[in-house]
C-alpha positions in Angstrom: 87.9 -3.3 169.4 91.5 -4.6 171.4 93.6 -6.3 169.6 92.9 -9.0 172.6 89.4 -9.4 171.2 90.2 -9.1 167.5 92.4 -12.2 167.9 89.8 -14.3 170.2 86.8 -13.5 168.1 88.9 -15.1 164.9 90.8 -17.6 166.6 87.8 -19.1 168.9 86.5 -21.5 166.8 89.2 -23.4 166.0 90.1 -23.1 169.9 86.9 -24.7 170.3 87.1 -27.8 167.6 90.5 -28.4 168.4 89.3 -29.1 172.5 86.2 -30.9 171.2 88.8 -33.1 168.6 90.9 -33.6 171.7 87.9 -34.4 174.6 86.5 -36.7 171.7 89.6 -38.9 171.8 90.9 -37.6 168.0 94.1 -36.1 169.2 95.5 -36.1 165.5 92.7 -33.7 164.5 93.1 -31.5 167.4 97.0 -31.0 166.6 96.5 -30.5 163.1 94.0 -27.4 164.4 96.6 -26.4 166.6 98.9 -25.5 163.6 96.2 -24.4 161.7 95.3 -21.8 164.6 99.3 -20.4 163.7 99.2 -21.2 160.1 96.5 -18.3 160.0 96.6 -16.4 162.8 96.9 -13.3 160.8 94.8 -14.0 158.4 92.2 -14.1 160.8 92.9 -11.0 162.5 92.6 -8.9 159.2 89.2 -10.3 158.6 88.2 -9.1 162.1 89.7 -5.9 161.7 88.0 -5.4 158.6 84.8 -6.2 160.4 85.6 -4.2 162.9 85.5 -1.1 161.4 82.6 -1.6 158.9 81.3 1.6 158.3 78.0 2.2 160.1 75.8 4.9 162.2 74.4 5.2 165.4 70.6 4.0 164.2 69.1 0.8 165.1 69.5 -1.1 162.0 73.3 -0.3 162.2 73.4 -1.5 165.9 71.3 -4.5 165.2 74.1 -5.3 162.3 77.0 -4.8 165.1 75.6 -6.3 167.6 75.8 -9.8 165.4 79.1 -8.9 164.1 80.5 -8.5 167.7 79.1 -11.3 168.8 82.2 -13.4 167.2 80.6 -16.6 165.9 82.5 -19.3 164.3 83.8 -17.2 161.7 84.0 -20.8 160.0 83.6 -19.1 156.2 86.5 -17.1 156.5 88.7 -20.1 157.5 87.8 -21.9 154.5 87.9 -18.3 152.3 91.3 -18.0 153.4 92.6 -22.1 153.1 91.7 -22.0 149.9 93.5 -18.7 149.2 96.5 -20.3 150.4 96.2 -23.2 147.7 97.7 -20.5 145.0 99.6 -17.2 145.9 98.1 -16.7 149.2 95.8 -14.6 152.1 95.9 -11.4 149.7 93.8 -8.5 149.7 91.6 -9.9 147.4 90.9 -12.7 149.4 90.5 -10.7 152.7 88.0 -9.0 150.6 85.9 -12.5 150.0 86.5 -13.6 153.4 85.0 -10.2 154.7 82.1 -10.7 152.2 81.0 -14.5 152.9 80.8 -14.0 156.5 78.5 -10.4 155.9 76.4 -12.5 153.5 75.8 -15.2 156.5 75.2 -13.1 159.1 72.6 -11.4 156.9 71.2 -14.7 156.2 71.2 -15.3 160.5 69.6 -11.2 161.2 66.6 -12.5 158.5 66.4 -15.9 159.9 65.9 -14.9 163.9 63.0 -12.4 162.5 61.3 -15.5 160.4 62.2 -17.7 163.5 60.5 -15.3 166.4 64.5 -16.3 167.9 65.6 -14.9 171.3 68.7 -16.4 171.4 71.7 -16.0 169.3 75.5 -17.3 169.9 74.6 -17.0 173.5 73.0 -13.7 173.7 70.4 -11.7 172.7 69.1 -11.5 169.2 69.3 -8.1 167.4 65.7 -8.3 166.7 64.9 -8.5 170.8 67.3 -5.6 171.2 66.4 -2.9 168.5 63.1 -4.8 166.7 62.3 -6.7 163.7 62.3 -3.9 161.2 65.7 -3.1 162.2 66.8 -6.8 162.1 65.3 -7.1 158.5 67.3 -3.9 157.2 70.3 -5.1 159.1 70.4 -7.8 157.1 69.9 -6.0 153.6 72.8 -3.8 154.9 75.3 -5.8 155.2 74.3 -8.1 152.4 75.0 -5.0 150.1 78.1 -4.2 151.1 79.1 -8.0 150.9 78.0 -7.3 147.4 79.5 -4.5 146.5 83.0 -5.9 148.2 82.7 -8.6 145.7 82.4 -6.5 142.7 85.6 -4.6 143.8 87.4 -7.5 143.7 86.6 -7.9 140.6 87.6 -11.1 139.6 85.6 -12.3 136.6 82.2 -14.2 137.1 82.4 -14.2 141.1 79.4 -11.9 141.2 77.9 -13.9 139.2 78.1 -16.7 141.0 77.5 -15.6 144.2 73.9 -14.0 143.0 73.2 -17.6 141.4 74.3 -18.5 145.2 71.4 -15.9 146.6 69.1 -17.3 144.3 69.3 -21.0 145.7 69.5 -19.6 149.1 65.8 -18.2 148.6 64.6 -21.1 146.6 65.6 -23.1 149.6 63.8 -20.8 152.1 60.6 -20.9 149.7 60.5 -24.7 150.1 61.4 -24.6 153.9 58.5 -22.3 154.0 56.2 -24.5 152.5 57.5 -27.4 153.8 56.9 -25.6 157.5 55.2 -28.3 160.3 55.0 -30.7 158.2 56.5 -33.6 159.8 56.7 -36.1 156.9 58.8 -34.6 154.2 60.7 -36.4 151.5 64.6 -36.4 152.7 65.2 -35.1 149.0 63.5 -32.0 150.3 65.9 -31.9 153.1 68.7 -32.1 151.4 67.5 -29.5 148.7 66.5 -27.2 151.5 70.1 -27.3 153.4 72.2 -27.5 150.2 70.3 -24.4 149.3 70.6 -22.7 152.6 74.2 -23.7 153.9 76.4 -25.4 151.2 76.0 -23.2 148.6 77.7 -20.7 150.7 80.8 -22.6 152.1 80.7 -23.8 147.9 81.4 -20.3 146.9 83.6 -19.3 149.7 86.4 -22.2 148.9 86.0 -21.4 145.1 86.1 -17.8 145.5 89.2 -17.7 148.1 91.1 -20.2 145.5 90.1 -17.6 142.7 91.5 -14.8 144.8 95.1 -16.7 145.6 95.0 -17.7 142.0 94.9 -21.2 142.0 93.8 -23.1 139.2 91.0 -23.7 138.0 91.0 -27.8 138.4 92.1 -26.9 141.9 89.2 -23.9 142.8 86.6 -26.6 141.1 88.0 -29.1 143.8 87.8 -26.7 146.2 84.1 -25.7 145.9 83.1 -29.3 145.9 84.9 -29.9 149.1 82.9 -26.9 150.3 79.6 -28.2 149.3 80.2 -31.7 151.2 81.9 -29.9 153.9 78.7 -27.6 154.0 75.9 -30.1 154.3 78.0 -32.2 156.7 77.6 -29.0 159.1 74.1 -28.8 158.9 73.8 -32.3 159.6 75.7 -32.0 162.6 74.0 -28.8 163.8 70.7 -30.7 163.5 72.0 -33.5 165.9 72.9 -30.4 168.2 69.5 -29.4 168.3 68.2 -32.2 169.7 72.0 -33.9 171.4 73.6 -30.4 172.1 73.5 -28.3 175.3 72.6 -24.6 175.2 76.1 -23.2 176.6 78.0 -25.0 173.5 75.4 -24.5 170.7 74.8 -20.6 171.9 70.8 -21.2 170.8 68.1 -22.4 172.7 67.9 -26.3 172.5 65.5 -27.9 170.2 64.5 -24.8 168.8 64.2 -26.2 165.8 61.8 -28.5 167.0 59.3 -25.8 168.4 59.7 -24.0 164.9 58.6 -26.9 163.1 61.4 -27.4 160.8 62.3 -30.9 159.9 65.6 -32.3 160.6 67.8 -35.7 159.7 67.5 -36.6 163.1 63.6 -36.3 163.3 63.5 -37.5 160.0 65.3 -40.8 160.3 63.4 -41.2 163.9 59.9 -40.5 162.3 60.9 -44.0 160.5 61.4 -45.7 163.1 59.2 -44.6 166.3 55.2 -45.0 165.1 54.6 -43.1 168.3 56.5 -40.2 167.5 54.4 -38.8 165.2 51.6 -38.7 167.0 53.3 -37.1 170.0 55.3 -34.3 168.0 51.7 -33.0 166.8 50.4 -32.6 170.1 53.2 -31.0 171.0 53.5 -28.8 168.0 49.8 -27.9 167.9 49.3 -27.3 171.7 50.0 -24.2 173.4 51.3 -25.6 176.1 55.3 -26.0 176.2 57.8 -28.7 177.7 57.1 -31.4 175.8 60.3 -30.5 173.5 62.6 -32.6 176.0 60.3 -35.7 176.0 60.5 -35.8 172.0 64.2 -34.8 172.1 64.6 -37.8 174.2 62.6 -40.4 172.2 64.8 -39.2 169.1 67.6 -40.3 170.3 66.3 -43.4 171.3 65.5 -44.0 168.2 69.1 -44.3 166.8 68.5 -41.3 164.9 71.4 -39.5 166.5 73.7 -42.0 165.5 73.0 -42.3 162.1 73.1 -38.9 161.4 76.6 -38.8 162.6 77.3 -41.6 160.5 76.0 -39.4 157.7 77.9 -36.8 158.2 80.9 -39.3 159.0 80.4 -40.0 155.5 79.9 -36.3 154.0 83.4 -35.5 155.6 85.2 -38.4 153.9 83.8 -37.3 150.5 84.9 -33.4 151.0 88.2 -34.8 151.5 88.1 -37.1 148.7 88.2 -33.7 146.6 91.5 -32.6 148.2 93.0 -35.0 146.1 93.6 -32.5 143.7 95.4 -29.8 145.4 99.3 -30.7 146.2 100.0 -32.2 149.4 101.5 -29.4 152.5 100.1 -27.7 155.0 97.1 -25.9 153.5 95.6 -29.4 152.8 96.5 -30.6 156.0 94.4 -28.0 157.3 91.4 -28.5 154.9 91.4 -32.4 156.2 91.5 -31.1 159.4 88.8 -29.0 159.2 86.5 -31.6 157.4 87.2 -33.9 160.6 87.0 -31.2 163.1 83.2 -31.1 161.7 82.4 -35.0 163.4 83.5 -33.4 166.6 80.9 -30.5 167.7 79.0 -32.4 169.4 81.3 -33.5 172.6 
């Protein structure tokens, strides 16, 4: 891997927020991500370095795990992993080591996911499952979530395995109730919110409590942290539902309303269930039919529903309590960059 790629791959996504901040009229937010993108430039690069050369073979599941990994992605995790390093003595080994891990554990999470999902379409390319199979995808995943694992336990800061199993365990709990919760259209929003505070929050929550462990922050500060992360977490989701459905393939690197045609329930659909009687109706034929096209039709009635907008204002919302928590860590640069970051979130969408 160049050194030209090692330094795109961890510097795209705040590339990409800060143009979004900046197209969406919030040119505040936009420069505070420019001086984030310097703050930790090299931060960034050892994390892709270190995923760079994780130790693999030339077999299919070891391709299908590299073929994620080279893929870039929004290496989001990491950010936050090494911001809240930076609260106490710093980006140090330890914390490369948990920024390494929480991105491993979510790429498992997405190798597992595109096999449940039947996906063909991942950050803009191929899935690993359409290149090298299923079984490969599957074991992919248990791969790297090992070595995540066993990075952690190197570390070995006291009770951060621990909490990252308790972590695995509401990830799973989550995807059981997804599971059962699958084509159903009317579901309780408290089983939403269960089922993505499960599935994404509880990750970023670790992340920003374990990268504050690692730099040695306190522990007042690496509680506030982790709460940040959990807001910060379920605000993303939120806005990577309204993408489904308010999104455009080239940006959101997926196939568009693909969680529609999987039947999983999102605030958008949610909130426009409410309020369209006719929806309903329309989504099952759709759902239950084998014929295809209809996604656009329900994609458009949703946002003609308001449903779009209020889930921004949702996740509006979301953003200002994550930054409410950063109340506790001293003012600077480091939570400059954390409000930026919670702000850059309202912005995907343009």
């Amino acid at each position: 891997m160049t050194e030209e790629v090692i330094i795109g791959q961890g510097d795209r996504m705040l590339a990409r927020l800060e143009s979004s901040a900046r197209g969406g009229g919030a040119a505040v937010v936009a420069d505070r991500l420019v001086a984030m993108r310097a703050f930790l430039g090299d931060d960034l690069r050892q994390v892709e370095e270190e995923l760079g050369v994780l130790e693999g073979k030339a077999t299919p599941l070891h391709r299908s795990a590299r073929h994620l990994l080279d893929l870039g992605g929004k290496r989001l995790r990491p950010i936050c992993v090494a911001l809240a390093s930076r609260v106490g003595r710093g980006f140090v080994p330890a914390a490369r080591e948990i920024a390494v891990a929480v991105e491993l554990i979510h790429s498992a999470t997405l190798l597992h996911d595109d096999v449940v999902d039947v996906g063909d379409l991942r950050r803009g390319a191929p899935t690993a499952r359409v290149l090298y199979g299923n079984a490969a995808s599957i074991f992919a995943g248990d791969w790297l979530l090992v070595d995540a694992l066993q990075r952690i336990q190197r570390v070995g800061i006291p009770g951060l395995l621990d909490r990252v199993l308790g972590v695995l365990k509401e990830m799973l709990d989550a995807e059981a109730l997804q599971l059962e919760n699958r084509g159903k259209l009317r579901v309780p929003q408290a089983d939403y919110f269960r089922v993505i505070e499960g599935k994404t929050a509880s990750l970023f929550r670790w992340g920003m409590f374990a990268g504050g462990r690692a730099g040695e922050a306190s522990p007042g500060q690496c509680e506030a942290l982790a709460c940040f992360g959990q807001s910060l977490g379920v605000a993303f989701q939120v806005i990577d539902d309204v993408l489904d459905v308010a999104g455009d393939e080239a940006t959101v690197g997926k196939t568009m309303f693909a969680d529609l045609r999987e039947g999983k329930v999102t605030f958008p659909l949610l909130v426009a269930l409410d309020r369209d009687a006719g929806l309903e109706e329309m989504l099952r034929e759709v759902l239950g039919g084998e014929e295809t096209g209809g996604e656009v039709d329900i994609a458009l009635r949703i946002r003609a529903s308001g449903a779009v907008e209020e889930s921004l204002a949702l996740a509006a919302r979301l953003s200002s309590e994550a930054l409410g928590h950063l109340v506790a860590l001293p003012p600077g640069p480091v939570r400059d960059a954390l409000e930026g970051v919670a702000l850059a979130m309202l912005h995907r969408v343009h």
